[in-house]
N, C-alpha and C positions, 0 to 999 in steps of 0.2 A: 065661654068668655062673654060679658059683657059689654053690650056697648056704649054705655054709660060714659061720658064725660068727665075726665077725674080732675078736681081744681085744687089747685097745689098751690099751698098758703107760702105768699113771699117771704116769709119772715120766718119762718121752718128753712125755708131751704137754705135763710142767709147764717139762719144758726148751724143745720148741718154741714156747710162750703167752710165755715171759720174754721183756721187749723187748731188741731187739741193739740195741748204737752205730750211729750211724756208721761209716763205713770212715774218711772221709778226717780226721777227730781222732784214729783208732787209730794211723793211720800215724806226724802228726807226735807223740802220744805214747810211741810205737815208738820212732823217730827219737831223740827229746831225752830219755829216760828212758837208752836206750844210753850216750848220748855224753855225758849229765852223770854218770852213774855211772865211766867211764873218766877223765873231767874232775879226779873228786874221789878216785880213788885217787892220780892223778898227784900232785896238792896233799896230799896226807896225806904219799905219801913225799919230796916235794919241802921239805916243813917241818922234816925231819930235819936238813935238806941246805941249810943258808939260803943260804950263799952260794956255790951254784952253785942254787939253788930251781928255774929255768925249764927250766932241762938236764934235769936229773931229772922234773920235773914232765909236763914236752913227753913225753919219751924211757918212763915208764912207763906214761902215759895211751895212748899209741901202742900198746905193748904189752898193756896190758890190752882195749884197744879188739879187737884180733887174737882174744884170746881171746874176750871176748865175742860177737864174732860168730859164731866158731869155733863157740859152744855154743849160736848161736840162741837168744840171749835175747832179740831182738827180734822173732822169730817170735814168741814164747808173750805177747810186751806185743803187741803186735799180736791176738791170736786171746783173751788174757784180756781185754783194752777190747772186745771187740766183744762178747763174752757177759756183761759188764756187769759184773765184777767189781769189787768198791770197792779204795780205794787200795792197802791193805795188803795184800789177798789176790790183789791182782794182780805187784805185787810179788816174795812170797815166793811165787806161782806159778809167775812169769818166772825167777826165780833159780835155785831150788828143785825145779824140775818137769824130770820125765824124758820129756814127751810127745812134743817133737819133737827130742830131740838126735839128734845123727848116730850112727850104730852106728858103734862101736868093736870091732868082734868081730874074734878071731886071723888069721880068712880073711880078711877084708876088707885088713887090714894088710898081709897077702902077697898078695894080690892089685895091690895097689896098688905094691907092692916090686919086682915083677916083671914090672910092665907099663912100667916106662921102658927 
């Protein structure tokens, strides 16, 4: 055993003292945060569009849905509920945040190009 001195960063411990969520409320906030956010793009462009509304509505939610998952933003609603973030800053963390998207770098793109 050493007798070293061990220095314990303030700001580590204020993160591990914070209380986490739940898991299984992060999830269906995960879940229904996603899919009413695709919900109500579809409905904003489907209003333009009244009398074709559901076409539109259906066919853009679908689409945005793609994307959004595409950018894992239900990872970060998932992982911001559990660190306990309030409504808002969970949010514009999920939206907004570069923590878990997928790498988009040159390589990766030709990598991927040239492996079909």
């Amino acid at each position: 055993m050493s007798n070293a001195i061990k220095y314990y960063d303030a700001q580590q411990w204020l993160i591990e003292t914070q209380p986490k969520r739940a898991k299984l409320p992060a999830v269906v906030v995960a879940i229904f945060v996603t899919l009413l956010t695709s919900a109500v793009a579809g409905l904003l462009v489907g209003l333009c569009f009244l009398g074709t509304i559901w076409c539109w509505a259906i066919g853009i939610a679908c689409i945005s849905l793609l994307y959004i998952l595409m950018d894992r933003v239900q990872v970060q609603l998932y992982h911001g509920y559990v660190k306990g973030r309030p409504f808002w800053a969970l949010i514009t963390y999920s939206f907004f945040s570069t923590d878990y998207r997928p790498c988009y770098a040159p390589w990766w793109c030709w990598r991927w190009y040239y492996r079909w």
